[in-house]
Biopython code that builds the backbone (N, CA, C, O; Angstrom):
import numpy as np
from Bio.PDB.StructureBuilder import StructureBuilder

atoms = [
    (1, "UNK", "N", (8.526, -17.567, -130.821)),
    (1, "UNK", "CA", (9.323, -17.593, -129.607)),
    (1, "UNK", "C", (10.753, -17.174, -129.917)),
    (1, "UNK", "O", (11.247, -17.188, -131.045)),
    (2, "UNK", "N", (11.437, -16.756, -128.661)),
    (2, "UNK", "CA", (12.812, -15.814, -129.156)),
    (2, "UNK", "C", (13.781, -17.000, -128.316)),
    (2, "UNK", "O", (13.552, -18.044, -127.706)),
    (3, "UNK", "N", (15.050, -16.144, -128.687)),
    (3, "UNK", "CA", (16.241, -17.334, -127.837)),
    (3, "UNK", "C", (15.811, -16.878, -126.599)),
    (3, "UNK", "O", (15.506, -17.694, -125.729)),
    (4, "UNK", "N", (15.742, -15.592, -126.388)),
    (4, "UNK", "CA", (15.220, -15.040, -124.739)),
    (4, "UNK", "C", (14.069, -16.206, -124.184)),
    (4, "UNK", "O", (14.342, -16.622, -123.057)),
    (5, "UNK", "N", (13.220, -16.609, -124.608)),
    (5, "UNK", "CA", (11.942, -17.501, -124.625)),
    (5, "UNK", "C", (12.804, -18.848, -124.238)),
    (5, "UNK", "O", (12.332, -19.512, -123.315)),
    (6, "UNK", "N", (13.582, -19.151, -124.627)),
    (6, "UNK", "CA", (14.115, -20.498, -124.642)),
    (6, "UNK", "C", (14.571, -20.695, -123.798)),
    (6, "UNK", "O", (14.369, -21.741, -123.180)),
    (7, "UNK", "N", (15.504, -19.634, -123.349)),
    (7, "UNK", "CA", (16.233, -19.497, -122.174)),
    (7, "UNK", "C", (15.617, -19.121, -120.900)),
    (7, "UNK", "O", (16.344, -19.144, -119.906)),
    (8, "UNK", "N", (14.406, -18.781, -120.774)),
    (8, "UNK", "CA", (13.272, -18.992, -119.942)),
    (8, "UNK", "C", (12.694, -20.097, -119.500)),
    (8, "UNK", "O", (12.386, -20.271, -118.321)),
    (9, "UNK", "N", (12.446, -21.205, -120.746)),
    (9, "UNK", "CA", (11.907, -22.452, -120.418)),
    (9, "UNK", "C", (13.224, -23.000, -119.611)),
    (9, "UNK", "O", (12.889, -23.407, -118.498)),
    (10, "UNK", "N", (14.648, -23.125, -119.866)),
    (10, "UNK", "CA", (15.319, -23.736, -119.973)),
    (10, "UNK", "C", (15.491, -23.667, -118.006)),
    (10, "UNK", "O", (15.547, -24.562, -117.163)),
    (11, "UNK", "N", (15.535, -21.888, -117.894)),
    (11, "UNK", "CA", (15.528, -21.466, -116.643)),
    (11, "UNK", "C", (14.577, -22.197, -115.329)),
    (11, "UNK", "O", (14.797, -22.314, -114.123)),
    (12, "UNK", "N", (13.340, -22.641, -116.290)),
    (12, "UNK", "CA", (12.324, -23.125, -115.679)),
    (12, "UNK", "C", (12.613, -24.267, -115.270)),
    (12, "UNK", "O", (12.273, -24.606, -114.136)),
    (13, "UNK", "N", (13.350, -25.169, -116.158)),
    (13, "UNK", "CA", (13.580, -26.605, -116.528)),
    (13, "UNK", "C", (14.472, -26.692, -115.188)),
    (13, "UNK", "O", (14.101, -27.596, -114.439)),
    (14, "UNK", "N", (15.486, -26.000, -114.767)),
    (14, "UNK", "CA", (16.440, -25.964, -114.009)),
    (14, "UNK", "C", (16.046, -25.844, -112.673)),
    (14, "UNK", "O", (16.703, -26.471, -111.843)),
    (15, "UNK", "N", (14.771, -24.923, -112.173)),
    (15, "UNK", "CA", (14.293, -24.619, -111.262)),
    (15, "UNK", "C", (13.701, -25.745, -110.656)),
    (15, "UNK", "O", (14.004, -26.032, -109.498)),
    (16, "UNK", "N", (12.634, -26.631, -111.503)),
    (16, "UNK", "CA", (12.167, -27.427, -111.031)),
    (16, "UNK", "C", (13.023, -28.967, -110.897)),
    (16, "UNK", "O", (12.589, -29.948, -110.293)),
    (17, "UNK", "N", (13.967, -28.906, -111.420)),
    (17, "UNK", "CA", (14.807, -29.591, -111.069)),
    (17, "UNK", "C", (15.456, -29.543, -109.201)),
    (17, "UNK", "O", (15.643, -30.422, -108.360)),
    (18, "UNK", "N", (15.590, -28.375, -109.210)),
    (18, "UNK", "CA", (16.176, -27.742, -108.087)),
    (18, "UNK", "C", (15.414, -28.438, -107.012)),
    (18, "UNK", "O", (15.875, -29.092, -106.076)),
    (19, "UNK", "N", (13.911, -28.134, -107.367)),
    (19, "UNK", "CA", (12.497, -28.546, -106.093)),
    (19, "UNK", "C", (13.145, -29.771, -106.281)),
    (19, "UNK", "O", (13.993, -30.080, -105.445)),
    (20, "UNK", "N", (12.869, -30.688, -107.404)),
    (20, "UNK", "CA", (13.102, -32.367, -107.558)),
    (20, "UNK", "C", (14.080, -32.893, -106.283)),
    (20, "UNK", "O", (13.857, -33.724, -105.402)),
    (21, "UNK", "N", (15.318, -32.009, -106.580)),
    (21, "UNK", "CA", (16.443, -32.395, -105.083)),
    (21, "UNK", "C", (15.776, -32.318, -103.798)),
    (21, "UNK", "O", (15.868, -33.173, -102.918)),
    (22, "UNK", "N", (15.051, -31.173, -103.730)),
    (22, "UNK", "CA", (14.947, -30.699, -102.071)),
    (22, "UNK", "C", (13.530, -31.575, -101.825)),
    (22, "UNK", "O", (13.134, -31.764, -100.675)),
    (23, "UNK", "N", (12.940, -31.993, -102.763)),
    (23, "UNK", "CA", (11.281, -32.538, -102.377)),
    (23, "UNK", "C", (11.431, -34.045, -101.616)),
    (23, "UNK", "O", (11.941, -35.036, -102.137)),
    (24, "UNK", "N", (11.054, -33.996, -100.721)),
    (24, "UNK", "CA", (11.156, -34.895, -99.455)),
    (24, "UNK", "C", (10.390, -35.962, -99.989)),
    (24, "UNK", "O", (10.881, -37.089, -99.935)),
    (25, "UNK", "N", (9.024, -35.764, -100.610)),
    (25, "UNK", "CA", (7.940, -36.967, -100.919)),
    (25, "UNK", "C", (8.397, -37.491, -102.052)),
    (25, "UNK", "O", (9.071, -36.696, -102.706)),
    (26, "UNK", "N", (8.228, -38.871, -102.654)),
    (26, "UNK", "CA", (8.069, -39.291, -103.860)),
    (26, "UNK", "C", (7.746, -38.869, -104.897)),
    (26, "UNK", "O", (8.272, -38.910, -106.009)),
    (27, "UNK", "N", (6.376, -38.225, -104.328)),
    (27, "UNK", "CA", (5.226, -37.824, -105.117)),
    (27, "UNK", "C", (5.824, -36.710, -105.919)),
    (27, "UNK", "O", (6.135, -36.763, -107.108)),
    (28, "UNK", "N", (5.971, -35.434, -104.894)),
    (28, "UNK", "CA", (6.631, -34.302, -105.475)),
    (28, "UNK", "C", (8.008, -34.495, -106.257)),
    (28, "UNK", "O", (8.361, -33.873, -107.259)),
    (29, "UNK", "N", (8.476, -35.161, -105.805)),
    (29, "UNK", "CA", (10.112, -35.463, -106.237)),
    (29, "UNK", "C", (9.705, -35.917, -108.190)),
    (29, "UNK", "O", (10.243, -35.408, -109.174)),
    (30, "UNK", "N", (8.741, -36.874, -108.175)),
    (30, "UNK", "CA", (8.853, -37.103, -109.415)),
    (30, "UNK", "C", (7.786, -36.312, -110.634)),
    (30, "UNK", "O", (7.830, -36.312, -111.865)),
    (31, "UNK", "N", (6.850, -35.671, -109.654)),
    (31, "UNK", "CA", (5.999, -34.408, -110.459)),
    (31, "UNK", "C", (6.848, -33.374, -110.333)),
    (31, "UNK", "O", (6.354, -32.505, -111.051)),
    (32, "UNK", "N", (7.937, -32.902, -109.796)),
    (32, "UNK", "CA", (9.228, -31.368, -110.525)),
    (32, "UNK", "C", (10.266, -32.401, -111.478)),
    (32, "UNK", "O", (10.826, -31.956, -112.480)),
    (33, "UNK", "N", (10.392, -33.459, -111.140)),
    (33, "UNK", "CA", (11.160, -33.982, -111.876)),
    (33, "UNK", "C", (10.250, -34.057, -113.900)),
    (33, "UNK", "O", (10.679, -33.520, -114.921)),
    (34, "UNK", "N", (9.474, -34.586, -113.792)),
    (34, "UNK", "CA", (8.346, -34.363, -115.113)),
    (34, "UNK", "C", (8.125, -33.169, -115.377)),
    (34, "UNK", "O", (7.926, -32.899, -116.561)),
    (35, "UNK", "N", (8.087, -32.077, -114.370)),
    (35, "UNK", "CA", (8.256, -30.786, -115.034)),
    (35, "UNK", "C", (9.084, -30.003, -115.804)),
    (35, "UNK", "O", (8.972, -29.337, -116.834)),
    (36, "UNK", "N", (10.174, -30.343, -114.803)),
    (36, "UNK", "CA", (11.738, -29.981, -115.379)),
    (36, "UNK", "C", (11.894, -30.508, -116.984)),
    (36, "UNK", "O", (12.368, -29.790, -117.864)),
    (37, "UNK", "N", (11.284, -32.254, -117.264)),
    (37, "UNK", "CA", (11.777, -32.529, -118.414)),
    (37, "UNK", "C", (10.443, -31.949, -119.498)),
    (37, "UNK", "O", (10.579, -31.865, -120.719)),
    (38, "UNK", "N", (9.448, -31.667, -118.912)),
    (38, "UNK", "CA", (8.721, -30.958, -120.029)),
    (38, "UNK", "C", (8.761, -29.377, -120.604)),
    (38, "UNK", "O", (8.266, -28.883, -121.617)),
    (39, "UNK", "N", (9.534, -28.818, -119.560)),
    (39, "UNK", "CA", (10.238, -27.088, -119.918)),
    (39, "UNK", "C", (11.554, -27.498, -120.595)),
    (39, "UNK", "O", (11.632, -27.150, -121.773)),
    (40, "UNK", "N", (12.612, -28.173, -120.088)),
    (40, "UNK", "CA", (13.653, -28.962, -121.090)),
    (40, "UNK", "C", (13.125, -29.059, -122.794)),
    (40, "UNK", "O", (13.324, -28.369, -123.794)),
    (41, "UNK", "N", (12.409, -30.225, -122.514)),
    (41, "UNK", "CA", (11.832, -30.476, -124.062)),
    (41, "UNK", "C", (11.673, -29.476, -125.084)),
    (41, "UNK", "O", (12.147, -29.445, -126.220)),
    (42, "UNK", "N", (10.595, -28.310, -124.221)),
    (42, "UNK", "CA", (9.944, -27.392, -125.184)),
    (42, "UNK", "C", (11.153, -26.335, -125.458)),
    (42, "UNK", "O", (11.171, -25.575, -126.427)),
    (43, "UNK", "N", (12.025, -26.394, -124.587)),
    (43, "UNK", "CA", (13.140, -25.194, -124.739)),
    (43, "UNK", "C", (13.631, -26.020, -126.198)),
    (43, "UNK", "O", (13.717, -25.564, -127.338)),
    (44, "UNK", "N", (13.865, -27.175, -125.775)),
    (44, "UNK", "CA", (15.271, -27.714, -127.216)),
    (44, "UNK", "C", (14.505, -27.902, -128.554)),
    (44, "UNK", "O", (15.011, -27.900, -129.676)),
    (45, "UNK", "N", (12.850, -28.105, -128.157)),
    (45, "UNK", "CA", (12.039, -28.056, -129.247)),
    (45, "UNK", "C", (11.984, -26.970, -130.234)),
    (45, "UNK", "O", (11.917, -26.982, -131.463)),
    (46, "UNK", "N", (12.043, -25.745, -129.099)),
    (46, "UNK", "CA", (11.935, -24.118, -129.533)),
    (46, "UNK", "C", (13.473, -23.878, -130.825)),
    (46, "UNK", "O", (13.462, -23.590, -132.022)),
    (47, "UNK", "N", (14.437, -24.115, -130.018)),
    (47, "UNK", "CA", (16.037, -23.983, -130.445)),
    (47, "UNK", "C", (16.006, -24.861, -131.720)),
    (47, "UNK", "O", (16.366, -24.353, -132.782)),
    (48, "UNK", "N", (15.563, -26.250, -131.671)),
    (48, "UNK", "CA", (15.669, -26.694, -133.205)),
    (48, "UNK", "C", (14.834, -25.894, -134.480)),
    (48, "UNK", "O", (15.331, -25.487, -135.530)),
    (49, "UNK", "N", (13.346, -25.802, -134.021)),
    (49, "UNK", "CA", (11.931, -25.170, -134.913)),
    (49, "UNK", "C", (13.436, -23.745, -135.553)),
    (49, "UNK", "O", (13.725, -23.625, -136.744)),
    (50, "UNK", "N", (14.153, -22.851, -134.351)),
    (50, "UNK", "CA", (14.229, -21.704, -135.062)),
    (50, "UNK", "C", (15.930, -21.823, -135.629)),
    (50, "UNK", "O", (16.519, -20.833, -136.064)),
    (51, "UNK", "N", (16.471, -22.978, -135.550)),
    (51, "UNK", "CA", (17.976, -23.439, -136.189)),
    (51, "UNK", "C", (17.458, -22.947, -137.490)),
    (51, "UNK", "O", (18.116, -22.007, -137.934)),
    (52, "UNK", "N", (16.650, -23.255, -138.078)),
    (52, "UNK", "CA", (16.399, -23.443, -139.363)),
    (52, "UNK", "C", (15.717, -22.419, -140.232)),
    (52, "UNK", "O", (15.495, -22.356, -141.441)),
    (53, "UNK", "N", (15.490, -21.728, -139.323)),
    (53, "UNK", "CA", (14.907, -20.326, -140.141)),
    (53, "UNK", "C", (16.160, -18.810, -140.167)),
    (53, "UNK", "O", (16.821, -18.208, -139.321)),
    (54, "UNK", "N", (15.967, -18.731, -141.524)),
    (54, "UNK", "CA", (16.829, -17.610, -142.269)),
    (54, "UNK", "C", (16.821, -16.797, -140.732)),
    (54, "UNK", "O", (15.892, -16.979, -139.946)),
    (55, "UNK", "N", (17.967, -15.890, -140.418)),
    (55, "UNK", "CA", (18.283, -14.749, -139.985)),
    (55, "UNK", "C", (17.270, -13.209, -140.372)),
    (55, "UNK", "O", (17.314, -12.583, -141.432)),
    (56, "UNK", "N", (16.738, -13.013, -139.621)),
    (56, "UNK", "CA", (15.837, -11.398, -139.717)),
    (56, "UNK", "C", (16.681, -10.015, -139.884)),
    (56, "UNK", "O", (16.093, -8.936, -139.949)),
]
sb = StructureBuilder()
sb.init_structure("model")
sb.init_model(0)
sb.init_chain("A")
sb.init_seg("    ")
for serial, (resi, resn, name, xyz) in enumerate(atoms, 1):
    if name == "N":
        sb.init_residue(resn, " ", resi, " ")
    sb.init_atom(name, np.array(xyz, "f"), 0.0, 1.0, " ", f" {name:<3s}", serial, name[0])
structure = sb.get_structure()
């Protein structure tokens, strides 16, 4: 995965956040909200895995 990749999830993370505000039901409100933090996660997951690998 690239920083471009990360910044995709991250994009994602943000989006469904976005629904989380506007979602009227409970239901939905807290399934974009769990989404948001599982594209979050994998973005900062992605960014640490490649901190650490040498430069190409």
């Amino acid at each position: 995965m690239s920083q471009a990749q990360a910044k995709i999830l991250q994009e994602k993370a943000e989006m469904f956040e976005r629904r989380a505000e506007s979602a009227t039901d409970p239901i939905s409100k807290q399934h974009y909200k769990e989404m948001a933090a599982h594209y979050r996660s994998l973005a900062v997951e992605h960014l640490e895995v490649h901190r650490d690998e040498p430069a190409h």
